[in-house]
PDB file of N, CA, C and O in Angstrom, chain B, residues numbered from 101:
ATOM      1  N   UNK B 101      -5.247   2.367  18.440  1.00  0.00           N
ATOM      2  CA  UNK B 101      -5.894   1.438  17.530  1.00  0.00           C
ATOM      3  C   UNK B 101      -5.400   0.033  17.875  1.00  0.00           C
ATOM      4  O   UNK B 101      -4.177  -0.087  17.938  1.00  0.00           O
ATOM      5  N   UNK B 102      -6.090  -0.968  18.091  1.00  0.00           N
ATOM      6  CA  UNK B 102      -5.749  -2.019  18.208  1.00  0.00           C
ATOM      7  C   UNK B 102      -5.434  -2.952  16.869  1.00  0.00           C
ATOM      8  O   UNK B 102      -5.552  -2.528  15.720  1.00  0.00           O
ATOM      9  N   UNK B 103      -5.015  -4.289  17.216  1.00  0.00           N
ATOM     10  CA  UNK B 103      -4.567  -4.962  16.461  1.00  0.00           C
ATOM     11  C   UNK B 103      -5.362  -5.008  14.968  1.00  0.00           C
ATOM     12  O   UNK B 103      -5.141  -4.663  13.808  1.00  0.00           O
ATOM     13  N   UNK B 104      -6.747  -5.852  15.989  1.00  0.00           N
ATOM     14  CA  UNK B 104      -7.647  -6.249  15.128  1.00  0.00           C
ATOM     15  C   UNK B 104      -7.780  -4.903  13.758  1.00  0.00           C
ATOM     16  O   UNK B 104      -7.776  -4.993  12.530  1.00  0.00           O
ATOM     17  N   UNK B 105      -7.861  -4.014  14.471  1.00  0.00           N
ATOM     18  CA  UNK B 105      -8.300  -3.044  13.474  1.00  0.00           C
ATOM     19  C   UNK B 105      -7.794  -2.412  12.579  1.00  0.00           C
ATOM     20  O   UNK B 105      -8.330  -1.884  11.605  1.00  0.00           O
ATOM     21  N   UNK B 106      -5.635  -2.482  13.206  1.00  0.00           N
ATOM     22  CA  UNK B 106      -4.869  -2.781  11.758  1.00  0.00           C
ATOM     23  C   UNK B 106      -5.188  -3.480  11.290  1.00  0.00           C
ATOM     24  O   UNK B 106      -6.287  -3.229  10.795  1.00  0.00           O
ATOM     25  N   UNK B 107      -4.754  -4.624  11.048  1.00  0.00           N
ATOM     26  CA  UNK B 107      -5.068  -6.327  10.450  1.00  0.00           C
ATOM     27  C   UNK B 107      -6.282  -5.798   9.368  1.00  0.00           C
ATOM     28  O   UNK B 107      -6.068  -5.688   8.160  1.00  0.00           O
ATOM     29  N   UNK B 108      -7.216  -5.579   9.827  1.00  0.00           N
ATOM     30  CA  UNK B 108      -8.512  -5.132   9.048  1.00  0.00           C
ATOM     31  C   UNK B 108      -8.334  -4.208   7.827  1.00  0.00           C
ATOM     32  O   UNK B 108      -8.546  -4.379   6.626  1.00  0.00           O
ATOM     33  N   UNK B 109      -7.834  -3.085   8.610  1.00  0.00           N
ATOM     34  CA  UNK B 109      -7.200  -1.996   7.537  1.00  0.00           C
ATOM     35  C   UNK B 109      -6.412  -2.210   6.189  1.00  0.00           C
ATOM     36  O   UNK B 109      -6.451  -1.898   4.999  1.00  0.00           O
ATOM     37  N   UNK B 110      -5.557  -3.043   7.239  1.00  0.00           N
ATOM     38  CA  UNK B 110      -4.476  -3.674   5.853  1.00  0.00           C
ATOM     39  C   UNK B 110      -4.835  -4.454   4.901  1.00  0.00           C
ATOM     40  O   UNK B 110      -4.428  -4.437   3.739  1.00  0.00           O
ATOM     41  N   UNK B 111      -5.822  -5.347   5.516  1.00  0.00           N
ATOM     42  CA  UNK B 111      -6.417  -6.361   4.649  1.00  0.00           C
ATOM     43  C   UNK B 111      -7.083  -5.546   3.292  1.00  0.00           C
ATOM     44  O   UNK B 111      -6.991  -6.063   2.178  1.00  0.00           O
ATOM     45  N   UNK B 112      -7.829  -4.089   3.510  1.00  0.00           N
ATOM     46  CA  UNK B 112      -8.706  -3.647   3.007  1.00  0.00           C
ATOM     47  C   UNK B 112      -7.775  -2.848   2.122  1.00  0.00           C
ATOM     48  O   UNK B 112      -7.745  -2.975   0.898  1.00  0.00           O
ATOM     49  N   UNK B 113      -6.966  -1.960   2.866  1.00  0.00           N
ATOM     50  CA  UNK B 113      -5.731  -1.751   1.652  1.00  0.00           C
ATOM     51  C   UNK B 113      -5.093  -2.344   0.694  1.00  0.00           C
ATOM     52  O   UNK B 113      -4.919  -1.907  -0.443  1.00  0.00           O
ATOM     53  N   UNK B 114      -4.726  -3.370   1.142  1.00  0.00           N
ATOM     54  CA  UNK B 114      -3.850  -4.515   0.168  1.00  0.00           C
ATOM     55  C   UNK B 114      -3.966  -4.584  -1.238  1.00  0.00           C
ATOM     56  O   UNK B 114      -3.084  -4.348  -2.064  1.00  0.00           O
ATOM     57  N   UNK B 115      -5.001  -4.890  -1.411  1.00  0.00           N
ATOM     58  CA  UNK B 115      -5.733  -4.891  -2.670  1.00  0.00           C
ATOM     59  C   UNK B 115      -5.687  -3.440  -3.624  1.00  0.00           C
ATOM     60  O   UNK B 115      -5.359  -3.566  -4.804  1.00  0.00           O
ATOM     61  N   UNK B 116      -5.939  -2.402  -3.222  1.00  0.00           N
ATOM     62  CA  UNK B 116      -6.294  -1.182  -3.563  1.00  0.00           C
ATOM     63  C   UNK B 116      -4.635  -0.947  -4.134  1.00  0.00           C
ATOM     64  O   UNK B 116      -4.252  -0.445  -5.190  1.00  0.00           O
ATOM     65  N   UNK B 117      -3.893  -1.488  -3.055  1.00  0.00           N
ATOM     66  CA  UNK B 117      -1.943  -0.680  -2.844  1.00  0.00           C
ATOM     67  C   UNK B 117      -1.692  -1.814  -4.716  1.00  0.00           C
ATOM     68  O   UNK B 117      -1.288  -1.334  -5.775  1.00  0.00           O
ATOM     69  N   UNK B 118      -2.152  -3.452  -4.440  1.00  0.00           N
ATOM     70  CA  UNK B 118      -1.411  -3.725  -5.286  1.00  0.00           C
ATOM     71  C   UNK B 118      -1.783  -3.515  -6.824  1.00  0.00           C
ATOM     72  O   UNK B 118      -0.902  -3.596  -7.679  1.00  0.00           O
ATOM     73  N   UNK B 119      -3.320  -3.202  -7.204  1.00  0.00           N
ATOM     74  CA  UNK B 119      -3.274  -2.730  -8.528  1.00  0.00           C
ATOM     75  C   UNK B 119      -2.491  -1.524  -8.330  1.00  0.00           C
ATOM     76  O   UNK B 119      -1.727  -1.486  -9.295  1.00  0.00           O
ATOM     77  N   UNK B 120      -2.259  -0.424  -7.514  1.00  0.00           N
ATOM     78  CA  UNK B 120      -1.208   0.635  -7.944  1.00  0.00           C
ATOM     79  C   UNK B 120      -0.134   0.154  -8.353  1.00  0.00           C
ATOM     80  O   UNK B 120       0.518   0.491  -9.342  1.00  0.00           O
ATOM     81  N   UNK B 121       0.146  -0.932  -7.330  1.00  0.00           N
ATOM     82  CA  UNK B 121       1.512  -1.873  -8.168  1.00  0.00           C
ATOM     83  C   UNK B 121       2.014  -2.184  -9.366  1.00  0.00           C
ATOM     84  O   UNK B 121       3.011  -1.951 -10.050  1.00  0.00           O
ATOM     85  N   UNK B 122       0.718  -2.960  -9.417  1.00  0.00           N
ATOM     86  CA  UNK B 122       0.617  -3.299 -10.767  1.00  0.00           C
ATOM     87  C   UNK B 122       0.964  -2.327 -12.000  1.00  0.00           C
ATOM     88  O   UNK B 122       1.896  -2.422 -12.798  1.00  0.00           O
ATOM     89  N   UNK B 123      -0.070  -1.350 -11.922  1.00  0.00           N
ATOM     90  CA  UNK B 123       0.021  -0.017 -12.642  1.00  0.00           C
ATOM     91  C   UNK B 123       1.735   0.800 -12.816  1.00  0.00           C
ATOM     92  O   UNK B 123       2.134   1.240 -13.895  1.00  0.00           O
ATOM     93  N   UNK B 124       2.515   0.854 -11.571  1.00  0.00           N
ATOM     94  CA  UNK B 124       3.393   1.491 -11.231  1.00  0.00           C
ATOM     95  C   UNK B 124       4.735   0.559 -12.277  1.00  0.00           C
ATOM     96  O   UNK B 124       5.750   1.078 -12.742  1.00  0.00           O
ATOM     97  N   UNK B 125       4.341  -0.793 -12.403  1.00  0.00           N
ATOM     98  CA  UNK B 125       5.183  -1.752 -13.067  1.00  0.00           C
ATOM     99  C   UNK B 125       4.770  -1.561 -14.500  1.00  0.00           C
ATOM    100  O   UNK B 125       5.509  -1.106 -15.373  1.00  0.00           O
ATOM    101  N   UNK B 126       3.787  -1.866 -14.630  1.00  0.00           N
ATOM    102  CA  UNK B 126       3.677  -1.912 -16.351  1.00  0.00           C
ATOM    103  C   UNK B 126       3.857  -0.111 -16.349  1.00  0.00           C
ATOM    104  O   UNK B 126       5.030  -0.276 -16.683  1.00  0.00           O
ATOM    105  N   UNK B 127       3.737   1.354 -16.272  1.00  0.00           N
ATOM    106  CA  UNK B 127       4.050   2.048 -16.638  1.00  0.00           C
ATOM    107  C   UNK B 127       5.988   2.200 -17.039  1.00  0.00           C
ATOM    108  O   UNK B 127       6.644   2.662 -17.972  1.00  0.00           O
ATOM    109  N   UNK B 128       6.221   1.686 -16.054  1.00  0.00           N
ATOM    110  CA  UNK B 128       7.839   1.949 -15.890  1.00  0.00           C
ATOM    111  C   UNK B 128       8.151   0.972 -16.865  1.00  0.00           C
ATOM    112  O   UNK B 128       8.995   1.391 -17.658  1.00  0.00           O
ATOM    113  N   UNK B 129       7.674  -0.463 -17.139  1.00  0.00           N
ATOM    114  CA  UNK B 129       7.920  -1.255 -18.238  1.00  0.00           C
ATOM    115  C   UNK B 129       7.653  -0.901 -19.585  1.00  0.00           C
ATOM    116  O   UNK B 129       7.948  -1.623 -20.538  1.00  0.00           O
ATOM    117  N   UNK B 130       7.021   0.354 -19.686  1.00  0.00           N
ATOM    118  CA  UNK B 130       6.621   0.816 -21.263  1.00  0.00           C
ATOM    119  C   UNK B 130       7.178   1.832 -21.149  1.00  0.00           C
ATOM    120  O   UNK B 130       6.818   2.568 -22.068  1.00  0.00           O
ATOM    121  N   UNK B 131       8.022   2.403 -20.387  1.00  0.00           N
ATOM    122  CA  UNK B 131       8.747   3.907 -20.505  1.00  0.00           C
ATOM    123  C   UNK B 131      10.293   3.012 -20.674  1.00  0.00           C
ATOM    124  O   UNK B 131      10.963   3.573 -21.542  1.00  0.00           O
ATOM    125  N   UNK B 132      10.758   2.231 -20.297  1.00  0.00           N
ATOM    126  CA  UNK B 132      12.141   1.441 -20.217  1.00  0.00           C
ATOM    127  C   UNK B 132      12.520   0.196 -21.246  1.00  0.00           C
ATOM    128  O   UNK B 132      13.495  -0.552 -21.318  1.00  0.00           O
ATOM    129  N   UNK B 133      11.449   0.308 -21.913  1.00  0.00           N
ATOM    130  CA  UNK B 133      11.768  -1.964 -22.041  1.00  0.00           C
ATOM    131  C   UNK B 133      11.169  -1.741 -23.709  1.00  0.00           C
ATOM    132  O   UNK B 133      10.341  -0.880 -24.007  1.00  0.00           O
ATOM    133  N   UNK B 134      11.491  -2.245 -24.215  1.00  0.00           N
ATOM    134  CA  UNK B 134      10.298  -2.388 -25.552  1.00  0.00           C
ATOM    135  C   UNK B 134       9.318  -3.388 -25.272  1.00  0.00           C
ATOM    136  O   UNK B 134       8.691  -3.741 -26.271  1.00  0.00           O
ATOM    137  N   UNK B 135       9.044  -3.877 -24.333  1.00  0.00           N
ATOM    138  CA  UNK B 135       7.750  -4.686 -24.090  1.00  0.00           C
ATOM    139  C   UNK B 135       7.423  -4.537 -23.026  1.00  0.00           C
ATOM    140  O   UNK B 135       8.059  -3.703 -22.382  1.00  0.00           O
ATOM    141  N   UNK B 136       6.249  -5.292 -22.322  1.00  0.00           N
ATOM    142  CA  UNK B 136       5.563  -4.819 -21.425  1.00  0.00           C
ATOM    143  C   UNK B 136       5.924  -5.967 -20.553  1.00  0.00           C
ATOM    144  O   UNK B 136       5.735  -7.165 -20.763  1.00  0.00           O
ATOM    145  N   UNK B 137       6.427  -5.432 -19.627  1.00  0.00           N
ATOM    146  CA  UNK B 137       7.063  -7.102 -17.914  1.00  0.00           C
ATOM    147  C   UNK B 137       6.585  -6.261 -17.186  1.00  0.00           C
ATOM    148  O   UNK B 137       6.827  -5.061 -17.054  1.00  0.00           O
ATOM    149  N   UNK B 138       5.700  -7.109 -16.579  1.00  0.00           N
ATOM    150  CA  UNK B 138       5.398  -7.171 -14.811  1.00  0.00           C
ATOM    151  C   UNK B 138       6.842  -7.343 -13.788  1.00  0.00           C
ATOM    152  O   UNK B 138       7.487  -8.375 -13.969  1.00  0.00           O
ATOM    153  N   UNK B 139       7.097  -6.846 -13.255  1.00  0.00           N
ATOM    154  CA  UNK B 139       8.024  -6.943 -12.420  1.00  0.00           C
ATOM    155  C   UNK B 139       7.246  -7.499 -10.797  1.00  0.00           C
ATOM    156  O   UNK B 139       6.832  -6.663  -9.994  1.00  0.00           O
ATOM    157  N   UNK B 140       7.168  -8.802 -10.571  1.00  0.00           N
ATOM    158  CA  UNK B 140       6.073  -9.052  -8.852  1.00  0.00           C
ATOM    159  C   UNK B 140       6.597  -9.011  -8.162  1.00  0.00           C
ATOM    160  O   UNK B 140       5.975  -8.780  -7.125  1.00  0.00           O
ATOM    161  N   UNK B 141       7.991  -9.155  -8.008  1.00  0.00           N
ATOM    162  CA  UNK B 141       8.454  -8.068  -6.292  1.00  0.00           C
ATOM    163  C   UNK B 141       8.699  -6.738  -6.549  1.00  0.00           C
ATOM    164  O   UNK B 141       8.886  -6.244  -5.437  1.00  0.00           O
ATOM    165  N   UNK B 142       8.805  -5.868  -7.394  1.00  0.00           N
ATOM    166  CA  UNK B 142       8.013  -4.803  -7.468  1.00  0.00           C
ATOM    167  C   UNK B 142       6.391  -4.106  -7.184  1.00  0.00           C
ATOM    168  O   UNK B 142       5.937  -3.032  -6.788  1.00  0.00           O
ATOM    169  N   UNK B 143       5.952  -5.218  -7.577  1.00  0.00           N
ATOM    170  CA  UNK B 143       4.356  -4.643  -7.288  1.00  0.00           C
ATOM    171  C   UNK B 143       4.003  -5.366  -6.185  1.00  0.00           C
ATOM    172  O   UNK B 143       3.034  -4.881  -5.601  1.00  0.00           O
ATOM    173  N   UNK B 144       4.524  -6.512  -5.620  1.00  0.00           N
ATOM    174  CA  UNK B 144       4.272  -6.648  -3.705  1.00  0.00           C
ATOM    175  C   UNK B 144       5.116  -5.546  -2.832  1.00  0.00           C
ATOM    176  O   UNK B 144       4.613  -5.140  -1.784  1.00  0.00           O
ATOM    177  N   UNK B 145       6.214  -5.129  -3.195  1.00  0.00           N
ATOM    178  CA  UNK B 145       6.554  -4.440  -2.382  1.00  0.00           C
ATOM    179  C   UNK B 145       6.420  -3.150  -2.195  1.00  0.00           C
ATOM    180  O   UNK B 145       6.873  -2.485  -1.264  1.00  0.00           O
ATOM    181  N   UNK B 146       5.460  -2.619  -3.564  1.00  0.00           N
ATOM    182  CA  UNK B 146       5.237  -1.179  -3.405  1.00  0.00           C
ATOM    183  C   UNK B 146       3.753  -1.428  -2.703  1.00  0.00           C
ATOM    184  O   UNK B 146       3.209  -0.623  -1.947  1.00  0.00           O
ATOM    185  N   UNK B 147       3.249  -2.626  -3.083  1.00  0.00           N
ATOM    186  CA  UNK B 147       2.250  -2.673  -2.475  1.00  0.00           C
ATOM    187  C   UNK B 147       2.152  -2.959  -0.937  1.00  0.00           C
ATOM    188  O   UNK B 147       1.034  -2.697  -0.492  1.00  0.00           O
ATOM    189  N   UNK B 148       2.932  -3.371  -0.137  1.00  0.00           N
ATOM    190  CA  UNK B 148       3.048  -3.400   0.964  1.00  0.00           C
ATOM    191  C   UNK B 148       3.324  -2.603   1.675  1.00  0.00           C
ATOM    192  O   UNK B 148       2.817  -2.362   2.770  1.00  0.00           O
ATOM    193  N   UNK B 149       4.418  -1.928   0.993  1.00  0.00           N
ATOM    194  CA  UNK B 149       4.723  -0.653   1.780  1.00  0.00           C
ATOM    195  C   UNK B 149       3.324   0.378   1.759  1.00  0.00           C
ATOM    196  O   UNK B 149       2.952   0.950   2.784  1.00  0.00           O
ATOM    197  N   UNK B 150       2.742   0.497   0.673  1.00  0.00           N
ATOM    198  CA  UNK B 150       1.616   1.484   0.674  1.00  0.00           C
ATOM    199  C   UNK B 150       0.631   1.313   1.612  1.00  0.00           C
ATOM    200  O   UNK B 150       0.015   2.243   2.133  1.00  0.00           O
ATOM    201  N   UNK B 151       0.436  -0.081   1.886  1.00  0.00           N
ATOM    202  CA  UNK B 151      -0.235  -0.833   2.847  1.00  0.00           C
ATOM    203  C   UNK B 151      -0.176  -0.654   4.017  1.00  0.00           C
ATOM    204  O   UNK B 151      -1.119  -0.379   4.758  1.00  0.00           O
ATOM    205  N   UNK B 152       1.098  -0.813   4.342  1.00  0.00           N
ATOM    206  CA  UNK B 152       1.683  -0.261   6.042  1.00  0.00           C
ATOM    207  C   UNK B 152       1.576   0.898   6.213  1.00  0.00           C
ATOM    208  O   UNK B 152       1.366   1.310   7.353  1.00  0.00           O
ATOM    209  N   UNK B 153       1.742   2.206   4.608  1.00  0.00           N
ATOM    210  CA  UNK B 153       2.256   3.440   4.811  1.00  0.00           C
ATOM    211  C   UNK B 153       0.498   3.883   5.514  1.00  0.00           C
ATOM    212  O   UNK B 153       0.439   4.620   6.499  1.00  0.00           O
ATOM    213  N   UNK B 154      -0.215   3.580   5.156  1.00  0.00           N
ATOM    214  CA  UNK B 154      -1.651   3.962   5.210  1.00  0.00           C
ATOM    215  C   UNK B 154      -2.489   3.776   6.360  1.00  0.00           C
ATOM    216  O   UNK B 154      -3.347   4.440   6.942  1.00  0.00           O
ATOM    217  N   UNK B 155      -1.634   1.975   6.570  1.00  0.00           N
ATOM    218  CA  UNK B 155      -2.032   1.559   8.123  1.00  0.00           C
ATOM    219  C   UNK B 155      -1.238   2.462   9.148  1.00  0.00           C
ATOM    220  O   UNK B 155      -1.988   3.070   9.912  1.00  0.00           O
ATOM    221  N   UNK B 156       0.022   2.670   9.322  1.00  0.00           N
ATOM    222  CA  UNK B 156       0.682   3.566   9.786  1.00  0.00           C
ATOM    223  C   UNK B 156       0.378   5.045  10.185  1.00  0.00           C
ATOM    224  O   UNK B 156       1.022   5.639  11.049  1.00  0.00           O
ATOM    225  N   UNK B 157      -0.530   5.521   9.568  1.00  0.00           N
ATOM    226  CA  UNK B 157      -1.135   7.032   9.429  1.00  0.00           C
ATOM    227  C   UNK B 157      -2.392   6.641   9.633  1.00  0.00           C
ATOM    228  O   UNK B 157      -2.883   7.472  10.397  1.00  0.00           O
ATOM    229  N   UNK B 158      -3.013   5.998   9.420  1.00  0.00           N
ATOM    230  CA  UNK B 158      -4.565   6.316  10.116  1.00  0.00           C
ATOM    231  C   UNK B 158      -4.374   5.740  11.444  1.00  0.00           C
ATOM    232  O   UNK B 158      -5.307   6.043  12.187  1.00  0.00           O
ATOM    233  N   UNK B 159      -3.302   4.864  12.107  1.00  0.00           N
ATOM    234  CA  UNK B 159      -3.289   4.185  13.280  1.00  0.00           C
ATOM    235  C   UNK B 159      -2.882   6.117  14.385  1.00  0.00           C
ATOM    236  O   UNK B 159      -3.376   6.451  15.462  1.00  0.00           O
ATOM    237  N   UNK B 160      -1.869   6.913  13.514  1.00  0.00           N
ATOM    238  CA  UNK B 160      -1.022   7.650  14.512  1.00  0.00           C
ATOM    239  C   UNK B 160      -2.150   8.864  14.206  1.00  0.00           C
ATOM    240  O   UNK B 160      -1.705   9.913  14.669  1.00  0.00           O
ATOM    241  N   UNK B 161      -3.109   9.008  13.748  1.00  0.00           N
ATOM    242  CA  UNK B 161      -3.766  10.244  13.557  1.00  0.00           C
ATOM    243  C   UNK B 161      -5.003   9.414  14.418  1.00  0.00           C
ATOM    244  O   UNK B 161      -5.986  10.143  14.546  1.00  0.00           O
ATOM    245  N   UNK B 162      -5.148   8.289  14.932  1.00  0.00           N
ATOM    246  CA  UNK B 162      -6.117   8.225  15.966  1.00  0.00           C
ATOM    247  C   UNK B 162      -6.029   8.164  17.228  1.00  0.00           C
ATOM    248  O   UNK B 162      -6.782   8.480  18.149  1.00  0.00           O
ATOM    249  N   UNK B 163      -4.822   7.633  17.144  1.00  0.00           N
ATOM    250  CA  UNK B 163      -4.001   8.408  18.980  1.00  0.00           C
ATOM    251  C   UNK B 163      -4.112   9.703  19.004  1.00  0.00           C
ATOM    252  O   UNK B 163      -4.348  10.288  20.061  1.00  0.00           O
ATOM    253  N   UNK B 164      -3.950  10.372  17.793  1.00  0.00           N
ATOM    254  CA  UNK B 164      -3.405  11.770  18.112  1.00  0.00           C
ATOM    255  C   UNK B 164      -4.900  12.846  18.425  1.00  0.00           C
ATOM    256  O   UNK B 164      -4.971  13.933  18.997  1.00  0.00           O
ATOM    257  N   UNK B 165      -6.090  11.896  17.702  1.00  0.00           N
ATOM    258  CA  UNK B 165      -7.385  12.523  18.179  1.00  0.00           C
ATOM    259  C   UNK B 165      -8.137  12.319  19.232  1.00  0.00           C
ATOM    260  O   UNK B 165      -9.073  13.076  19.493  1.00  0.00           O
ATOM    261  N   UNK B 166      -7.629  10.594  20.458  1.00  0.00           N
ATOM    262  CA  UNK B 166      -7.956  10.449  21.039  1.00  0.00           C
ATOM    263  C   UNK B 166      -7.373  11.419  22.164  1.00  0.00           C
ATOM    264  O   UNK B 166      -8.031  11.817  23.125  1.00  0.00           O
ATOM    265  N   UNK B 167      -5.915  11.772  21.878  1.00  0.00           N
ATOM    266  CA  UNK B 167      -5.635  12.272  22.942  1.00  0.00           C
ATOM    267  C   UNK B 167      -5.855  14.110  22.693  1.00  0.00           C
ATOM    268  O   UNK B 167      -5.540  15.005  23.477  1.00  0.00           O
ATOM    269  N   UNK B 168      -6.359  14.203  21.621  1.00  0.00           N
ATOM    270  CA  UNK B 168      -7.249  15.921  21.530  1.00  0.00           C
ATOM    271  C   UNK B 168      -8.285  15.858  22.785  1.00  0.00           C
ATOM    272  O   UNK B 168      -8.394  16.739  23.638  1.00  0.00           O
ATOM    273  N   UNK B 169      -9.202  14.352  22.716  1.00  0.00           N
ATOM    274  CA  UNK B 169     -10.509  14.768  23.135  1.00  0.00           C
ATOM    275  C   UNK B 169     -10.296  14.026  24.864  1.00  0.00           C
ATOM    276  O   UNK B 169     -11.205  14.115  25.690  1.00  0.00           O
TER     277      UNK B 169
END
């Protein structure tokens, strides 16, 4: 997979990873806190990682089909 087509991927993930973020913060903030905090390097960094984790796996499962065929 080339660049371009991570870059692309991620871009398209990003978004999707950081409302999980989001979500992943305010749940843990209403199970812990008596009020509701956003935590935002929490929800960039789960979101990034989810981002890479996704770009990461569709990049190594298309080597791995190019080199099936």
């Amino acid at each position: 997979m080339d660049m371009k087509k991570s870059l692309f991927l991620f871009a398209i993930s990003f978004p999707v990873t950081f409302v999980i973020g989001v979500i992943v913060s305010f749940v843990y903030s209403l199970q812990f806190h008596d009020h509701v905090q956003i935590d935002w390097l929490v929800v960039f960094s789960v979101a990034v990682l989810l981002a890479f984790g996704i770009t990461w796996r569709h990049s190594r499962d298309e080597k791995r089909w190019k080199a099936e065929s």
